[in-house]
N, C-alpha and C positions, 0 to 999 in steps of 0.2 A: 208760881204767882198766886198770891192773897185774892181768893174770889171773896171774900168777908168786904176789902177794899173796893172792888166793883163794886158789889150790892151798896156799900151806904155811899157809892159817886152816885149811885143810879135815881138816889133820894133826893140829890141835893138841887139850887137852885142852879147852880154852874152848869149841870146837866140842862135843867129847863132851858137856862137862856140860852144855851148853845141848840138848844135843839129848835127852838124860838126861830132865830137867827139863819138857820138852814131851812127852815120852811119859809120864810122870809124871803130868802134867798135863791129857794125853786119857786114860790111866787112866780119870780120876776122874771126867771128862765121861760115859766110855761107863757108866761105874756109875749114876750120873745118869742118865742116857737108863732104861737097864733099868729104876730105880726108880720113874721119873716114868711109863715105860707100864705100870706095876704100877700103882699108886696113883689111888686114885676122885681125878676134878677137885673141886677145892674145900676137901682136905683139907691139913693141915699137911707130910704128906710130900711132899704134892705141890706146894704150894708152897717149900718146902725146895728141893728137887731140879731147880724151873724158877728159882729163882734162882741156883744154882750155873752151870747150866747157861746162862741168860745171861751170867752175870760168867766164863767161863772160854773162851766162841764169839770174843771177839775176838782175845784175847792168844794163844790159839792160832791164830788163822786167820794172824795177822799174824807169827808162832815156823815156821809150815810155808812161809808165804809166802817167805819170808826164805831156811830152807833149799832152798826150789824155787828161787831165783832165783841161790846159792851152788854150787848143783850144776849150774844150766843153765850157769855160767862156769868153772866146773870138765870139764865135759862129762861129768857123771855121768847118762845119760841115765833111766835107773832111776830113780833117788832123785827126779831134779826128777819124773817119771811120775807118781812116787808119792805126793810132798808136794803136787803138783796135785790128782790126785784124793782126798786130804782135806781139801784146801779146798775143793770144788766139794762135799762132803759136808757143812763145815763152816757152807757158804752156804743150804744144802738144809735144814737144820737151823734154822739161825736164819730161816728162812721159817716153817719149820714153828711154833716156838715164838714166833713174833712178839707174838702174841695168848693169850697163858698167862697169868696169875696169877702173877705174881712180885712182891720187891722193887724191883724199878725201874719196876712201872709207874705212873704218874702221874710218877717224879720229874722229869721237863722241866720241864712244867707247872708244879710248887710253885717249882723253879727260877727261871723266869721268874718269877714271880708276888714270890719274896724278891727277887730283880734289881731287879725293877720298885719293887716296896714301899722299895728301899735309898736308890734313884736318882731318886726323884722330890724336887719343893721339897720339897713340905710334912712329909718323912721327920725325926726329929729328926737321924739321921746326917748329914744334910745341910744342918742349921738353922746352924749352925758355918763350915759353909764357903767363906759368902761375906763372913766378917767376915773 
């Protein structure tokens, strides 16, 4: 792989506003976090706040991930330091909130369950499609 390539993405503005964009975007996690350890469990802020917080832990972990491994091929040794240790906070995290009260929990589950309901014979989705 072209580290010449890296070094002039590392200049450019696409890098800026991406990187913009992710700090933007743990902005509004750490406000989340603040709000969700305010908030009695069980209450709508609190489920608010642990759903944001789920839907924002991956796309960031894999926006720092990204610059940590940009900067390790650029040899910014800071920056990868740094975008490591908040994903190792962003992992720390999503442990913690594993078992929270949000909108995504059960939706595997119904997932599966529509999957299965679509894909079996006797679905009418599927009455059609062995003629």
């Amino acid at each position: 792989m072209d580290i010449d390539f890296w070094t002039r993405f590392a200049g450019t503005p696409l890098k800026s506003g991406l990187g913009w964009a992710i700090a933007m975007a743990y902005f509004v996690y750490v406000i989340n976090i603040s709000i969700n350890r305010r908030a009695v469990s069980g209450t709508l802020r609190s489920y608010r706040s642990a759903t944001i917080i789920k839907t924002l832990i991956w796309p960031l972990f894999a926006g720092y991930f990204f610059f940590a491994a940009i900067d390790l091929l650029t040899r910014e040794w800071l920056g990868a330091f740094l975008d490591v240790a908040v994903c190792v906070i962003l992992l720390r995290d999503w442990e913690r909130y594993k078992d929270s009260d949000d909108w995504w929990k059960g939706k595997g589950t119904k997932l599966k369950k529509k999957l299965r309901s679509m894909f079996t014979a006797s679905s009418p989705a599927m009455a059609g499609a062995g003629a």
